[in-house]
N, C-alpha and C positions, 0 to 999 in steps of 0.2 A: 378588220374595220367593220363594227356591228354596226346599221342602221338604226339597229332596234333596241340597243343599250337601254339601262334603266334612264340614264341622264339625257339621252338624246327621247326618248319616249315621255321623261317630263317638260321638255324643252318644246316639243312639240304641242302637248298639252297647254303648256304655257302659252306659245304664240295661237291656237286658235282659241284662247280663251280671251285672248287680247282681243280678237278681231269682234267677235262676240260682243263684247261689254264696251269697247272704244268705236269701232268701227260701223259693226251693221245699222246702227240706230241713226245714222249722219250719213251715211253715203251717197245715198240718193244726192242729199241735198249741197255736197261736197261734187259731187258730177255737175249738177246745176252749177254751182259759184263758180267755179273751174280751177278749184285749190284747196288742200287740207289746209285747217287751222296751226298754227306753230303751237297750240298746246298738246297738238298730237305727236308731236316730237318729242317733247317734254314728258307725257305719259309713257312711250315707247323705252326710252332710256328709264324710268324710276321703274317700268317692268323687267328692265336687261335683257330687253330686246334689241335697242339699239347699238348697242357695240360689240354685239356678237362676230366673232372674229376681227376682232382689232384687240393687240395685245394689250394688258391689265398694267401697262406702264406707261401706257400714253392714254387710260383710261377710258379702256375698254374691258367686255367682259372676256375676254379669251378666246379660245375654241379656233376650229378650222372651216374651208368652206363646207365640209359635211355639216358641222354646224349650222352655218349660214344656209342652204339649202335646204337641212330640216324644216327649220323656222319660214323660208318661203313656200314650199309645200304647206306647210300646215298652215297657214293663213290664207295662201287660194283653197284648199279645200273647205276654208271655213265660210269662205265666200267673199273674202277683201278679193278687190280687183286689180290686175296685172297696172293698172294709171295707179292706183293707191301705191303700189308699194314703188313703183318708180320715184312719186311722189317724196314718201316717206324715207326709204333707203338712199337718197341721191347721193348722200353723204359715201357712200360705198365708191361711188365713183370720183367724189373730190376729195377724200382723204389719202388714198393709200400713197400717193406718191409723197405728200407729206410726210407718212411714217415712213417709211422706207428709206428717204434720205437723211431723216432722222435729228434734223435741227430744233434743238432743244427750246429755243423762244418761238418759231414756228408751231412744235405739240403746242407750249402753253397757250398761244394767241386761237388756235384753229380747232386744233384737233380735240385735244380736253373738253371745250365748250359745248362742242361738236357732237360729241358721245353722249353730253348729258345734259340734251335735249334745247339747251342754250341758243344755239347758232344755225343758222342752213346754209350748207353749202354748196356750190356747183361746179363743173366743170365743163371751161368752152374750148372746144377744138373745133368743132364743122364752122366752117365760112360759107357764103354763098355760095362758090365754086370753089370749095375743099373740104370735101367732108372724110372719106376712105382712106383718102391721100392725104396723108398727114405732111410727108415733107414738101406737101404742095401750099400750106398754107402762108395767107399775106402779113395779118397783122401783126407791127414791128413793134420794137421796144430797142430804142436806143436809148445808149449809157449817155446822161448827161451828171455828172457829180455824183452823187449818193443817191442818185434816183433813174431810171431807166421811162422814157416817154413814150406811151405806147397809143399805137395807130390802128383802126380798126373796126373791121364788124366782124362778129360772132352769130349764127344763128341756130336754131331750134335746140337750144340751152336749155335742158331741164331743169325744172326748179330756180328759170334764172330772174322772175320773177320778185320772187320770194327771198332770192339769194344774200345774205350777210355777207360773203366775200365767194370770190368766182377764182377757181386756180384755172388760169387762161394761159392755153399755147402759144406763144409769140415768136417771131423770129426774130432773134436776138444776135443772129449772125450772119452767111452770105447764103445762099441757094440751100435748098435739098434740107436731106435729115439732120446732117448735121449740126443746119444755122438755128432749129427750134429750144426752145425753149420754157422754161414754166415761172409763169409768175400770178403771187397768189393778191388779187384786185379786192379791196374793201368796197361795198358796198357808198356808196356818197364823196368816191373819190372825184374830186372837181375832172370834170370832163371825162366822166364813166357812165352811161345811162343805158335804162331800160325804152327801146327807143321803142317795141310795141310788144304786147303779146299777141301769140300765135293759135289763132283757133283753126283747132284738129279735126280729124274723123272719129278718133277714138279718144282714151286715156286723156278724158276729160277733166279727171280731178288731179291730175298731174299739170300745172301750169309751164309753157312753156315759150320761151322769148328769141328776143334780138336783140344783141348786145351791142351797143354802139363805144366806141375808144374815140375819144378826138384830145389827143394831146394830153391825156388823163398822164398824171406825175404819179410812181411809184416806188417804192424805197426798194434799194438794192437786195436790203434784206430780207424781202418777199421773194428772193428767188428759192425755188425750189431746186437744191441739187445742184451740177454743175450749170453753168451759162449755154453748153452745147448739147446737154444732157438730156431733155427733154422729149425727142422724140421714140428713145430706147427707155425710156420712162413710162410714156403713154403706153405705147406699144405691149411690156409686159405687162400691165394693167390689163390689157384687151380681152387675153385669155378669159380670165374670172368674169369681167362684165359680161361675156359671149355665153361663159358655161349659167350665168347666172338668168341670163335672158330666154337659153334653152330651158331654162324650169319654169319661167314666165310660161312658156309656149306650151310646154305639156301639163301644167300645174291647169292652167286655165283652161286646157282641154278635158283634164280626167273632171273637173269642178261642173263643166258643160256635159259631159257624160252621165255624172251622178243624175243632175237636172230632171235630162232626156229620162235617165231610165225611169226615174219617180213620174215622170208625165205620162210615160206610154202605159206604165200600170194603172195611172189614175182614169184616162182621157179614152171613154170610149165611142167606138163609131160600127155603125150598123149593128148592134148590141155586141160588139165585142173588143176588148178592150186592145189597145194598139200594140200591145207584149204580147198580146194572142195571135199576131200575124207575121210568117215564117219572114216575110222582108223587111219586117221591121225588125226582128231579132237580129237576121243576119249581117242588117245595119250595125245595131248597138255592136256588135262580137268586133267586126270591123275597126268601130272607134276605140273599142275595149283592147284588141290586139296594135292597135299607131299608137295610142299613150303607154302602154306597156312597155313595147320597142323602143319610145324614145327614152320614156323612165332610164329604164335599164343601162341605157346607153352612155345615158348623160352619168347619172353616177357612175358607171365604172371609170369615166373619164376625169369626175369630182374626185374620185379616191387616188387616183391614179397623181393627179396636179398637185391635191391636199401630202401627199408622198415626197412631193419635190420632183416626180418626173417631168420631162418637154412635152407639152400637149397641144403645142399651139395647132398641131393641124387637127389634131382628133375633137377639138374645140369649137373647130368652123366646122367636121361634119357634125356633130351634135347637136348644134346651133341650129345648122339648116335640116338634118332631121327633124328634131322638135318642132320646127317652126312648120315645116311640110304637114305633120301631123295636126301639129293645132290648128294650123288654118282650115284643113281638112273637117277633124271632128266636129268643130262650133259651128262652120257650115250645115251639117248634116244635123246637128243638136237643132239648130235654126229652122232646118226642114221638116224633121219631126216634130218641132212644136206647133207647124203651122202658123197660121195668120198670127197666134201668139206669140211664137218666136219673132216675130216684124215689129212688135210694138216695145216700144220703149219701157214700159212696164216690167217687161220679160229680162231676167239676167242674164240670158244666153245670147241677147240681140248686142247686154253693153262688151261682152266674153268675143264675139263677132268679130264687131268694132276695133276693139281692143288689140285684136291679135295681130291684126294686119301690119302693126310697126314694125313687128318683132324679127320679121325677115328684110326689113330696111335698118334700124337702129343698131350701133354696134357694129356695122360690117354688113353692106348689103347683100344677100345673097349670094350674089354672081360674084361678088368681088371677095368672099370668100371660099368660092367655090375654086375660085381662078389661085386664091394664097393654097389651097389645099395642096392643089396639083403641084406647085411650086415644091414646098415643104415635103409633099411625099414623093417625088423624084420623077414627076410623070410629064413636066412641062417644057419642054426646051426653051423658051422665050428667054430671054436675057432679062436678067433683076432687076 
C-alpha cells in the first residue's frame, strides 16, 4: 500500500489545488456567516473530490479511505480548516449507511445527487441526553400505514442547517440496540424543523443545529436497511468517522506546525530570531515528533481497515492519540506566535479553536477510551 503512488500524489495535488483556488479566497468570510455556500459542494464533486471513496455505481469516484485521507491531508496542509471540511464532507457521514444497504430508489433519490454536488446531507443520532449511547436514544418512529410518525429532538447535527434530508436514528422498536433504527427525513417534511442553530467555540464555518420531529409523517420507504438494523449500522460507520476525525487532529496540527515554524524564522526578539533559541527549537522537535507519531499511527490503522481488517479498538486509540497531539501542538503554535497567535487574524488561533471538538465529536474521549479496554480484553465491567 504506497502513500506516495503516482495517483495518490496527483490526487493530493488535486485536493490542495482545490483548497487554493475555491477555498482560501472565502474562508475567512465563510467563518464569519457560519456556512459554506452549496456552490462549494457543486465545485467539489465537478473536481472529483467529492465522491472519493464511494463506489463509481452509486456515483461516486472510487478509491479507498487511503484515498479519502489523502485528500483530507492535503487540503489541511493547504490551509482549509478542520469546520470546512466537516462542513463540506458531511455527506461521508450521511451516506454510507445508504450504500451499504444498498436500496436502489434510496441511491437514486439521496446518494447520486449527493456525490454530484446537488444535495447536503446529514446525520442525527446525538439527543439531548444520548449522544455515545446510541441505544439510549428517545426519538420514535411509529409504523402508522405506509408511513412511520416520528417523535423527537436531535441536537448538534452537522450540516443540519443546511440539510436537504437528515438520515435520523429513531426507535422504531422496544428498548436498547436492538429497537433503533434509520430513517432518511426530507427536508420541509410537515412537522420536521430546524428549531435553532447552535453557536460554537470552534468550526465556525460548519453550521450546526437542533432538530425538532413533532409528528413529522415519513414513508416507509425511507427506511434504511432492516426496521431493527440501525444501531449495528451506525456503529460500523463509527470506525472511519473516528479514523477520519484523527486526521482532522493531526492534519490541523502539522498545518499549525508548518505556521510556527515560518514565524519563528521570520519574528525576531532581542535581535535574534526565535529559531535561533535552543527552547524554541526544542519546542518545534516536540510538536514535529506528536504529528509524526499520530501520522504514523493513524495510517497504519487506515491501511489496516481500507484491508477489511476489525479495527474498532485501534480506532479509538488513534482518535485519542491524534486528538492528544493536536490539542497539544496548536496550543504551543498559539504560544510561540505570541499576542499574534490570540487574535483572530492569526490561523493558528482558528486551528486552536477548532480542535477542541475533535476529542468530543465522534466518541468522547473517555468513552472511547472505556470501548478500548472493553474490545482489547483489559475491562471486566459487563457489556
Amino acid at each position: 500500500m504506497s502513500w506516495e503512488s503516482a495517483e495518490r500524489v496527483q490526487l493530493r495535488e488535486s485536493a490542495a489545488g482545490f483548497v487554493q483556488r475555491h477555498v482560501l479566497p472565502d474562508l475567512d468570510a465563510w467563518e464569519t456567516a457560519g456556512a459554506v455556500p452549496r456552490a462549494l459542494h457543486r465545485a467539489a464533486a465537478d473536481a472529483g473530490l467529492l465522491g472519493i471513496g464511494f463506489p463509481e455505481e452509486v456515483g461516486g469516484q472510487g478509491g479507498d479511505l487511503v484515498d479519502v485521507v489523502t485528500v483530507l491531508e492535503a487540503m489541511l496542509a493547504a490551509g482549509a480548516s478542520s469546520g470546512l471540511l466537516a462542513a463540506l464532507f458531511t455527506h461521508s457521514i450521511a451516506l454510507p449507511h445508504l450504500v451499504a444497504a444498498g436500496d436502489p430508489d434510496l441511491v437514486e433519490r439521496y446518494v447520486r445527487p449527493t456525490l454530484a454536488g446537488e444535495l447536503i446531507g446529514s446525520l442525527a443520532v446525538s439527543e439531548p441526553d444520548a449522544g455515545s449511547d446510541v441505544g439510549a436514544l428517545r426519538t420514535r418512529a411509529v409504523r402508522d400505514g405506509d408511513s412511520f410518525v416520528v417523535d423527537g429532538t436531535k441536537t448538534f447535527i452537522t450540516s443540519g442547517t443546511r440539510a436537504d434530508f437528515v438520515t435520523t436514528a429513531v426507535r422504531t422498536g422496544g428498548p436498547g440496540a436492538r429497537g433503533v433504527g434509520l430513517l432518511v427525513v426530507d427536508r420541509g417534511t410537515p412537522g420536521f424543523t430546524v428549531s435553532r442553530a447552535l453557536a460554537k467555540m470552534g468550526w465556525h464555518c460548519s453550521d450546526t443545529a437542533e432538530l425538532a420531529y413533532a409528528g413529522a409523517r415519513v414513508p416507509v420507504g425511507n427506511l434504511v436497511g432492516p426496521e431493527g438494523g440501525g444501531f449495528g449500522q451506525i456503529t460500523r460507520q463509527f470506525v472511519t468517522e473516528r479514523l477520519a476525525l484523527a486526521v482532522h487532529a493531526y492534519g490541523v496540527a502539522d498545518r499549525a506546525l508548518a505556521l510556527t515554524r515560518a514565524w519563528t524564522r521570520d519574528r525576531t526578539t532581542f535581535g535574534v530570531p526565535l529559531a535561533g533559541r535552543q527552547a524554541v527549537v526544542h519546542r518545534l522537535v516536540e510538536m514535529h515528533s506528536r504529528v509524526e507519531l499520530a501520522r504514523t499511527y493513524t495510517r497504519s490503522v487506515v491501511v489496516r481497515h481500507a484491508a477489511g481488517e476489525d479495527v474498532a479498538a485501534e480506532a479509538c486509540l488513534a482518535k485519542n492519540a491524534a486528538v492528544a497531539a493536536g490539542e497539544w501542538v496548536c496550543s504551543q503554535a498559539v504560544q510561540l506566535h505570541g499576542g499574534m497567535g490570540y487574535l483572530r487574524d492569526s490561523e493558528v488561533e482558528r486551528h486552536f479553536r477548532d480542535v477542541r471538538i475533535l476529542g468530543i465529536g465522534g466518541g468522547a474521549t473517555e468513552v472511547l477510551t472505556d470501548l478500548a479496554g472493553r474490545l482489547l480484553g483489559y475491562s471486566e465491567a459487563p457489556a
